[in-house]
N, C-alpha and C positions, 0 to 999 in steps of 0.2 A: 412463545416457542419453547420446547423443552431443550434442556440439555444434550440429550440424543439426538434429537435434530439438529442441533446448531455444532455437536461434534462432526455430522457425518457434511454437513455444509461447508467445518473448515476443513475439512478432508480431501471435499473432492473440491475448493478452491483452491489448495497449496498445488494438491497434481497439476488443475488447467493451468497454472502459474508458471509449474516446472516444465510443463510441456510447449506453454509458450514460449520456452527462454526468458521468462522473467525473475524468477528465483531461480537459483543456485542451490547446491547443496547447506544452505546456511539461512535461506530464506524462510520465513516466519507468518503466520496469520493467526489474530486472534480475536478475541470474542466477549466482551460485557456481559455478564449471567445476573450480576445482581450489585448492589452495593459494595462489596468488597471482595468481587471474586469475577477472577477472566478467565477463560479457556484457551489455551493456546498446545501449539506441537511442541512437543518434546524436542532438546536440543540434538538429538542423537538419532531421529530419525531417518530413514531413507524417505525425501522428499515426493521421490517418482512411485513410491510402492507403499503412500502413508494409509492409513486406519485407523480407525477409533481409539484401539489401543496407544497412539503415541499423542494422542490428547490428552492433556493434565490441565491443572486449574491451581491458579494461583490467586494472595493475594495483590493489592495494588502496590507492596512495598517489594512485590516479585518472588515473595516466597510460595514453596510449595505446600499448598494444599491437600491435595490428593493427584496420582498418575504414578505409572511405573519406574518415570525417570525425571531426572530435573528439569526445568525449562529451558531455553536457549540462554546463552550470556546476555543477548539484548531485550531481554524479556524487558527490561527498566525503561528501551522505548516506547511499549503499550503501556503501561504501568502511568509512566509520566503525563501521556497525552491524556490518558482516561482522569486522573486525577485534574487536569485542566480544561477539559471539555465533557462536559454534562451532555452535550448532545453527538457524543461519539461513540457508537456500541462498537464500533469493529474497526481492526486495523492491517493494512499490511504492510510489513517489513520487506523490501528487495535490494539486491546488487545489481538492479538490472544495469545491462550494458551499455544501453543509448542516451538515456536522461545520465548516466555517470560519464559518459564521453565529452556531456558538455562541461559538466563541473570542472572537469580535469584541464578544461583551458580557460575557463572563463567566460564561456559564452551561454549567456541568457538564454533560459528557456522561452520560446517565443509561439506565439497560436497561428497557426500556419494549419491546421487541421483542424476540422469543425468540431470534433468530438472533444479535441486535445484541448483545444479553444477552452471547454470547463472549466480548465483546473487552472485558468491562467489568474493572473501572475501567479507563478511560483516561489514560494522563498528559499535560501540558500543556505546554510547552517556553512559556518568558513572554519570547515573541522572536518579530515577524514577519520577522526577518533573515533571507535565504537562507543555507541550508544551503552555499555553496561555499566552504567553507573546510575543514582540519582538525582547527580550533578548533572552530566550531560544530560540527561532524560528530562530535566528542568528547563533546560538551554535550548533545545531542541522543539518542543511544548509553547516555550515563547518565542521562538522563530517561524511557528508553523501560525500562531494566532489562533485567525478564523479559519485558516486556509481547508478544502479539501487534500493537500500536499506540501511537502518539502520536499528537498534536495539536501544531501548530507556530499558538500568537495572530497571528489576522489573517492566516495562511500559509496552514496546508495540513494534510494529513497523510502520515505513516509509517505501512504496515504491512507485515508482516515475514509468511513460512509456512515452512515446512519445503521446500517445493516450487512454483513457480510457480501449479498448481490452486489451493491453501492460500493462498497470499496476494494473489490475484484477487477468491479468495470471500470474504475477511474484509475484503477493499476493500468490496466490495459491501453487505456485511451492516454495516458500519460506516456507511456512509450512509446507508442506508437505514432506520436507528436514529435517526439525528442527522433525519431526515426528518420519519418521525413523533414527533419528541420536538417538533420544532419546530412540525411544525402542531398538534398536540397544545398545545401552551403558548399558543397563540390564543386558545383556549378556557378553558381553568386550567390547573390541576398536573398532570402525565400520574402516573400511574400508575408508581412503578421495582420494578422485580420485587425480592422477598424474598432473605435469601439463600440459603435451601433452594431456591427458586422456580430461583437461579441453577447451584446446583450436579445441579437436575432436566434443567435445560437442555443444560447442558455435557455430562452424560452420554449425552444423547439425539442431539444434534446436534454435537459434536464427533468428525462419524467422517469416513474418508477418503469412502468411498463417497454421504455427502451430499454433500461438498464436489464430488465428480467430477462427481454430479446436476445443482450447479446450475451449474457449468462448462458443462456438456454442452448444458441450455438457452441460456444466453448464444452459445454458437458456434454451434448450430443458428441462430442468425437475426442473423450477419454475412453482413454484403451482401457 
């Protein structure tokens, strides 16, 4: 996949993100090109109104390469993870709301939703520090392991795919877990799937072609 493709892919993934309420004005996606160079948005962008233009490329010690403006401060988060996983092209950065609701008390993320079910167990990083360091980028890289996701206390989250599609939809289906676990706990104990229950899942719903599906939805309805 060229460069231009894969700018205008984290383009219209950071939107469907922001439009989701997943990313905030601070929220981040980026992009594996080669051995020692990622593509990511600029720290200075307008999220809701990104373009090509606020894509730059850096290397994995987070410096910039080429782009009009610097990278985000936690660029050192894709940096770190790319540097410890070989089989991670793409990452995204959020503060989203729900998966941080739980950090904030202490309560596990739990697989109560089939999709959410994926990314289970989640690990927890017991830091609301920004990730802009090579320290913490280290810390974080080894708390994530193998995982498709982290949890950063009182932060944020990590999630990692194989490909930009991949770690969009596992953005989504991670909140959307932490969502209904959360209104679910309103009322009692939610219900966390078995673990046959999880390995029925994974087989079912961990294909490329789901993921493209619910890609395909989300772009169909950027503005």
């Amino acid at each position: 996949m060229s460069e231009a493709v894969l700018k205008q892919q984290i383009v219209e993934c950071v939107r469907m993100l922001e439009q989701a309420d997943i990313i905030d004005y601070n929220g981040h996606v980026s992009a594996r090109v080669g051995e020692n160079r990622v593509l990511i948005n600029i720290g200075s962008c307008q999220r809701s109104a990104l373009t090509v233009e606020d894509i730059c490329a850096i290397d994995l010690d987070g410096k910039l390469l080429e782009g009009r403006a610097n990278p985000p401060l936690e660029c050192h988060l894709h940096c770190g993870i790319y540097r410890a996983r070989s089989d991670v092209n793409a990452v995204v950065h959020a503060h989203s709301k729900w998966t941080t609701f739980l950090t904030m008390v202490g309560a596990s993320y739990q697989p109560v939703y089939a999709q959410g079910s994926l990314l289970y167990p989640v690990p927890v990083l017991d830091s609301p520090n920004s990730i802009n360091t090579r320290t913490m980028a280290d810390k974080l890289a080894a708390i994530l392991g193998d995982r498709p996701a982290a949890l950063m206390k009182s932060h944020g989250a990590a999630i990692v795919g194989k490909d930009i599609v991949e770690a969009f939809v596992l953005a989504n289906y991670l909140e959307e877990n932490a969502y209904r676990q959360y209104m679910a706990m309103q009322i009692g104990k939610p219900y966390a799937f078995s673990a046959e229950e999880l390995v029925l899942c994974r087989e079912k719903l961990w294909t490329s072609s789901l993921f493209q599906r619910t890609w395909d939805h989300f772009r169909a309805k950027l503005r």
